[in-house]
C-alpha positions in Angstrom: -49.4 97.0 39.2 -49.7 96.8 35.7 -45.6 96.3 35.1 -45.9 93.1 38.0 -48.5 91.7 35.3 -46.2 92.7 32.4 -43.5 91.0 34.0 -45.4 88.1 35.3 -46.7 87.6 31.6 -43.1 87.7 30.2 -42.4 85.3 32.5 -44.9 82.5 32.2 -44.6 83.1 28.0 -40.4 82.7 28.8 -41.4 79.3 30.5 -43.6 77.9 28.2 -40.7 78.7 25.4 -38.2 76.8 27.0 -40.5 73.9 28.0 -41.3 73.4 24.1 -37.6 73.9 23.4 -36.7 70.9 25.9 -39.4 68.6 24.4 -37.7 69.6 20.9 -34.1 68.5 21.9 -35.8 65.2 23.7 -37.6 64.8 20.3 -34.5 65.1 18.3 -32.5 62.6 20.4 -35.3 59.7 20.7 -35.4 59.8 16.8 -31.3 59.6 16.8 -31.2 56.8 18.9 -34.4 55.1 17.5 -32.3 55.5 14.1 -28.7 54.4 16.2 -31.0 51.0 17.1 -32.6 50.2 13.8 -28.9 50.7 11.9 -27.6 48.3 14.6 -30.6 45.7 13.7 -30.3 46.7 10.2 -26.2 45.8 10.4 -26.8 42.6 12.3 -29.5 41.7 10.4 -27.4 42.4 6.8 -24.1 40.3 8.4 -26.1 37.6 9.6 -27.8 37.4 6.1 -24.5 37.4 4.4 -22.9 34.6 6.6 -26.4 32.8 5.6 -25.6 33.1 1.7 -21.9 32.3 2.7 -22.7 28.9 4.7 -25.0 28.0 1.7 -22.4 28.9 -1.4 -19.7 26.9 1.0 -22.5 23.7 0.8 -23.7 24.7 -2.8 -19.9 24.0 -3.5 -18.7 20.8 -1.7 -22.2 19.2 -2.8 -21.3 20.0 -6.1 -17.4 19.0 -5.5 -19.5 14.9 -4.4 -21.5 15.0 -6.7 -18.9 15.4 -9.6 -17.0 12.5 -8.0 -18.0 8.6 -8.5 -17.0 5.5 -7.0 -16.3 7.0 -3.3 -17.4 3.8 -1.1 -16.7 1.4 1.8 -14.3 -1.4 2.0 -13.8 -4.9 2.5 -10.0 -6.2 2.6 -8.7 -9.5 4.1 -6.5 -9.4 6.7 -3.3 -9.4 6.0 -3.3 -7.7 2.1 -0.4 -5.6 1.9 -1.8 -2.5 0.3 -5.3 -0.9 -1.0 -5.3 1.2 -4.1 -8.5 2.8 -2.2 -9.1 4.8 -5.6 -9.2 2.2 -7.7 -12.4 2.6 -9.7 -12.9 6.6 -8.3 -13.0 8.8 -11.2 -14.6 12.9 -11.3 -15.0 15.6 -13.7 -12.1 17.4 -13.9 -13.7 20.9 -15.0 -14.7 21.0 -11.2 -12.5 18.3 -9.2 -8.7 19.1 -8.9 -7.7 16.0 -7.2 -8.8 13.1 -5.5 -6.8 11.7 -2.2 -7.6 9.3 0.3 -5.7 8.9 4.2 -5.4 5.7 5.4 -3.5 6.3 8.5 -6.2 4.9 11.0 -6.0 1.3 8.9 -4.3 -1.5 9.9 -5.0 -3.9 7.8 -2.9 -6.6 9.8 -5.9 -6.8 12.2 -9.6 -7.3 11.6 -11.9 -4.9 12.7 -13.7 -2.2 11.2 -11.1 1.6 10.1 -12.2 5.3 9.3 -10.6 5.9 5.7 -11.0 9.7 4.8 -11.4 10.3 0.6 -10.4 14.3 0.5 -11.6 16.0 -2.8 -10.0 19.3 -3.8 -11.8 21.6 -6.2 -10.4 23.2 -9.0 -10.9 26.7 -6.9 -8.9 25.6 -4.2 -11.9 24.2 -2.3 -11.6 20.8 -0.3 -14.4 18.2 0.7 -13.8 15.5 3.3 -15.9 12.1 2.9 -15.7 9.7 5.8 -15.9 5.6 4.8 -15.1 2.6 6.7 -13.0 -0.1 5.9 -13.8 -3.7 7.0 -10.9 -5.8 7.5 -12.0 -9.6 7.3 -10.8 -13.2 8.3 -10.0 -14.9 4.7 -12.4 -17.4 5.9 -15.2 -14.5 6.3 -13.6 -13.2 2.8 -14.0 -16.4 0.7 -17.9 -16.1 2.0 -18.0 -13.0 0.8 -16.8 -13.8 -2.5 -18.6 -16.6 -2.8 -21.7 -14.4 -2.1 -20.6 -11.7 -5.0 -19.7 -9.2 -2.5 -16.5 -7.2 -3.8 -13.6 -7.9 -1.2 -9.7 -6.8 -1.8 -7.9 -10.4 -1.0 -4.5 -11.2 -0.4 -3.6 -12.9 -3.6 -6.0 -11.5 -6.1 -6.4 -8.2 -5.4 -10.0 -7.2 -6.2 -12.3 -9.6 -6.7 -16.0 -8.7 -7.8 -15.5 -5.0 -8.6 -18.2 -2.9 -8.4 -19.2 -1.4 -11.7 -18.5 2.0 -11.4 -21.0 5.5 -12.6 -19.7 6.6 -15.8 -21.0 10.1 -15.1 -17.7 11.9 -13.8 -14.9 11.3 -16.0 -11.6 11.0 -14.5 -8.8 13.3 -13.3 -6.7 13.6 -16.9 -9.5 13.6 -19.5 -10.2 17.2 -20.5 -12.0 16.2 -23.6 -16.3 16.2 -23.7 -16.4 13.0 -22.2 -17.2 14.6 -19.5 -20.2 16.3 -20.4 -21.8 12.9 -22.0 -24.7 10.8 -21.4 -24.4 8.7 -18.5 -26.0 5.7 -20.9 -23.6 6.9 -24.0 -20.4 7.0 -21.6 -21.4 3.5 -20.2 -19.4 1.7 -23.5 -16.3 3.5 -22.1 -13.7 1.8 -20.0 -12.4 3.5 -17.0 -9.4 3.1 -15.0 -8.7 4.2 -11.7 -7.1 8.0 -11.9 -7.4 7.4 -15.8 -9.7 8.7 -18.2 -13.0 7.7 -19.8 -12.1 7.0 -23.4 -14.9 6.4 -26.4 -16.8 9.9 -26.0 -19.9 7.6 -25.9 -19.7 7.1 -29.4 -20.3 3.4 -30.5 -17.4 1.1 -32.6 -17.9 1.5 -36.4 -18.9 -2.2 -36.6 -22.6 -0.7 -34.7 -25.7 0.7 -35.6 -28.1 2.8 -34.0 -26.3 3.9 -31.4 -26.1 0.5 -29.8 -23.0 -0.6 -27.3 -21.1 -3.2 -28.7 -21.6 -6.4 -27.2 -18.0 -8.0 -28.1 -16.1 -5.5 -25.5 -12.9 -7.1 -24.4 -13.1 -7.8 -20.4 -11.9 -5.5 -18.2 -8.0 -7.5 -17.9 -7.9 -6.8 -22.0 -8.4 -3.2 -21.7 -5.6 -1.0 -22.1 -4.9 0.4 -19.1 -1.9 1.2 -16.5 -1.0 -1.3 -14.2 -1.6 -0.7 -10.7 0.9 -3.2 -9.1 0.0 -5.0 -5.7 3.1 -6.5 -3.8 3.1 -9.4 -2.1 6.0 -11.0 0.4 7.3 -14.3 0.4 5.9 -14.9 3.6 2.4 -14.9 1.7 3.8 -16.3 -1.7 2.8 -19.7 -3.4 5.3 -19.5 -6.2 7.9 -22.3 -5.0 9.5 -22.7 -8.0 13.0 -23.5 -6.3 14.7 -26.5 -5.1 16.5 -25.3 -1.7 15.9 -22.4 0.8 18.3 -21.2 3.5 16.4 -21.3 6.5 18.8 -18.8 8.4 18.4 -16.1 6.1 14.6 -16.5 6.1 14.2 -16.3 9.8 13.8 -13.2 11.8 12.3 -11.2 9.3 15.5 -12.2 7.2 15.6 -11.9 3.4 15.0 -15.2 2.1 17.8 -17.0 0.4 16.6 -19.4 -2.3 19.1 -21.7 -4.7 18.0 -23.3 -8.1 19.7 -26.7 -6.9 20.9 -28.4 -3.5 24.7 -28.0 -4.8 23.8 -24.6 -5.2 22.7 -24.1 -1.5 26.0 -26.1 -0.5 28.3 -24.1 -1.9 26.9 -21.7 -0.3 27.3 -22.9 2.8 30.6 -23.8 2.0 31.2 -20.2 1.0 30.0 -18.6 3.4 30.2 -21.1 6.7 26.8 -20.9 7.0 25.8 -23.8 8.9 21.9 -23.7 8.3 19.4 -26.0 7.6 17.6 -26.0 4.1 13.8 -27.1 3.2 10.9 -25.9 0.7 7.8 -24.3 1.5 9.2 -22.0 4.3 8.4 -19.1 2.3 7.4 -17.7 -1.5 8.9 -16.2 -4.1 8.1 -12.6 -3.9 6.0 -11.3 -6.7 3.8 -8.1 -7.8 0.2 -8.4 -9.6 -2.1 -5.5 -11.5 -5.1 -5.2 -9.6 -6.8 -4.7 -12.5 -6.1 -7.0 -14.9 -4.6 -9.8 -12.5 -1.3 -10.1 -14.3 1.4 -11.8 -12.6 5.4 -11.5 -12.1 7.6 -12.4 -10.3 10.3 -10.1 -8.0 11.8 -12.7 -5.9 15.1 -13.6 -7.4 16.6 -17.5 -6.8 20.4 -18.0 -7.0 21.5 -20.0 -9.9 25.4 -21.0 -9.9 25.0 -24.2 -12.7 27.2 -25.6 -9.3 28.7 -29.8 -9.8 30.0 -31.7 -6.9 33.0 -33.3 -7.7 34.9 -36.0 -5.6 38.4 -35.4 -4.8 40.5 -38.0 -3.3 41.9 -37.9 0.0 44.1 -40.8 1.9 43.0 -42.0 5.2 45.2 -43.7 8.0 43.2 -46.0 10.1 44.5 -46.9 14.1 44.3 -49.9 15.4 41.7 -48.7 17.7 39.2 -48.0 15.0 39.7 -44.6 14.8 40.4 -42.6 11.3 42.7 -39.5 10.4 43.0 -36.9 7.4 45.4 -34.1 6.7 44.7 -30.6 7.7 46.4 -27.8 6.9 49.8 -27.7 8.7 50.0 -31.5 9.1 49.6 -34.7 6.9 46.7 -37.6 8.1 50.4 -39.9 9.2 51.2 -37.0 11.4 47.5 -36.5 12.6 47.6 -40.5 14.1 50.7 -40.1 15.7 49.9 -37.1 17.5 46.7 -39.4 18.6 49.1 -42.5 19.3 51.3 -40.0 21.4 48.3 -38.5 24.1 46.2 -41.3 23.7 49.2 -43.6 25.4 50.4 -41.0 27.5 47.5 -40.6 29.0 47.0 -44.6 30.4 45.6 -46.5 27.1 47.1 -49.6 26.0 50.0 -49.2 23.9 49.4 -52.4 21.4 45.8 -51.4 20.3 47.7 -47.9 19.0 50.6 -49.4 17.4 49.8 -50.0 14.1 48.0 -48.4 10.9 46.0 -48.9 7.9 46.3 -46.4 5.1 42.9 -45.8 2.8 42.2 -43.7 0.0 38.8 -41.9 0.3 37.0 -39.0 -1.2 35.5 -35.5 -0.3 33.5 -33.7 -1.6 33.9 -30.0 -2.8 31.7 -27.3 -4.9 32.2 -25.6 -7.8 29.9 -23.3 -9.5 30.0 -23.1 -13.7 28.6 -20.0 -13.9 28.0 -16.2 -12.4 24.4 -15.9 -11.3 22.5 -13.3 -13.1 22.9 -10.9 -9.5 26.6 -11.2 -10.0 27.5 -13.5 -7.2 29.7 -16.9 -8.4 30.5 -18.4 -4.2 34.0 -20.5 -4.3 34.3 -23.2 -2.0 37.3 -22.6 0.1 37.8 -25.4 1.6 41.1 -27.1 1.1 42.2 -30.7 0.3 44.9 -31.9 2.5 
């Protein structure tokens, strides 16, 4: 009896050893997967913080890439202006700006209505920005009002007109110098070009005192500067400083033909059998102008041949019947009547109003140039004289 208590109390202490040993283990693997779950969090919680400071540095960055840019804006144009320089006035500071380019590919600015143009700034780091502006293409009515009100508008014939004064506080693309770390009011003496550089350093002319701007600056046209060159077609060209267009070779889209004189345009035509018309005021001569200072010259070229008309005498015989005959090649004007005498009686008219002939000396008129136009062409008019 007392080994069954023995044995019953070896049992119940076994039991109780191996319960405590279970709620061990049971311990050990709710802490390792309490720990499993709070590196999880702690991971999730460290990548998600990370992609926090990564969004903001990416922000930090292109809001420092704008703001180190100036004169990004929208745009009015009139319809039908050939080209936009759409940085014209956009300069940045080139310790943090790379380059400044614009896409223009939604723009037509053949018909009015309102465009997306994209302005893409790349950082120095290889970082790009996209800005989004519109551009408004107008009526030229609706663009002479808003001239007239002071609004700046990009026209057909003058390019821009009311410029915006543009922030000196970015310097532009190629100046390297400490112009661009200046006073915005010191740098506001310094003329700016579009894709130039601020010159001056915010440093007043000798001739001042105190610091002060000088108030005899030279407009914006006397500057030096590079010319940005805006072309315009003869089809929107007032320069008709010409005497004689061909109207074939301006039709079509055609490459218009213009000639210093009339004699000039006709031996052309003589030159080339070209049996078109001529007039003024069909179209321009093509010609280019700087956007920014408004200077003017002329592309289109006009042919100049120094061409005389001159008379050369010709003999005429004269039927009966009114009618008149000249040489040709092959054959003299006598020859030309008689084969006229020959069908015209053959054929049923009266004999005695073909039978006799008056002889008259006349004149024609032929072209001949004096000189080789300046492109190289000198026409001859090949027309012989029989």
């Amino acid at each position: 009896m007392v080994d069954g208590q023995k044995r019953e109390s070896r049992i119940k202490k076994e039991t109780l050893q191996e319960l405590f040993s279970n709620k061990r283990r049971l311990a050990v693997v709710f802490v390792l997967i309490c720990c499993v779950i709070v590196a999880v969090i702690g991971g999730i919680f460290l990548l998600a913080l990370q992609e926090q400071n990564r969004k903001s540095a990416s922000i930090q960055e292109k809001e420092q890439l704008r703001s180190s840019v100036s004169g990004m804006r929208d745009w009015t144009v009139e319809e039908g202006t050939r080209q936009v320089d759409y940085l014209d006035g956009v300069t940045w500071d080139d310790s943090v700006v790379e380059q400044v380019t614009f896409d223009d590919g939604e723009v037509d600015l053949s018909q009015t209505g309102t465009y997306e143009l994209i302005d893409l700034i790349t950082g120095v780091d290889g970082t790009e920005e996209s800005c989004s502006y519109h551009v408004s293409v107008i009526s030229r009515e609706e663009a002479k009002e808003k001239v007239e009100e002071g609004s700046e508008v990009v026209t057909k014939d003058k390019g821009i007109v009311n410029r915006k004064e543009v922030p000196s506080s970015a310097t532009s693309g190629n100046d390297t110098s400490d112009a661009s770390r200046q006073d915005p009011q010191e740098s506001s003496d310094a003329p700016q070009t579009s894709g130039g550089s601020s010159s001056g350093g915010g440093s007043s002319d000798s001739g001042s005192s105190g610091g002060s701007s000088d108030t005899n600056q030279p407009d914006e046209e006397d500057r030096p500067h590079v010319h940005t060159w805006v072309n315009v077609s003869p089809a929107d060209s007032g320069f008709m400083d010409y005497a004689a267009e061909c109207r074939k070779h301006g039709q079509n889209g055609g490459e218009p033909m213009f000639f210093r004189s009339i004699n000039d345009f006709h031996l052309h035509q003589a030159a080339d059998d070209c049996q078109s018309s001529w007039g003024t005021g069909f179209n321009g001569l093509a010609y280019k102008y700087c956007s920014t200072c408004g200077e003017q010259v002329i592309t289109g070229h006009v042919h100049d041949f120094g061409t005389v008309a001159k008379q050369v005498p010709v003999e005429t015989v004269v039927c009966e019947c009114g009618m008149s005959f000249t040489g040709e090649q092959g054959y003299t004007a006598l020859e030309s009547w008689q084969t006229h005498v020959y069908y015209y009686t053959g054929n049923g008219y009266p004999k005695e109003e073909h039978d006799t002939y008056q002889v008259k000396q006349n004149s024609v008129t032929r072209y001949e140039a004096t000189k080789t136009c300046s492109c190289g062409w000198r026409p001859v008019d090949p027309r012989p004289v029989h």
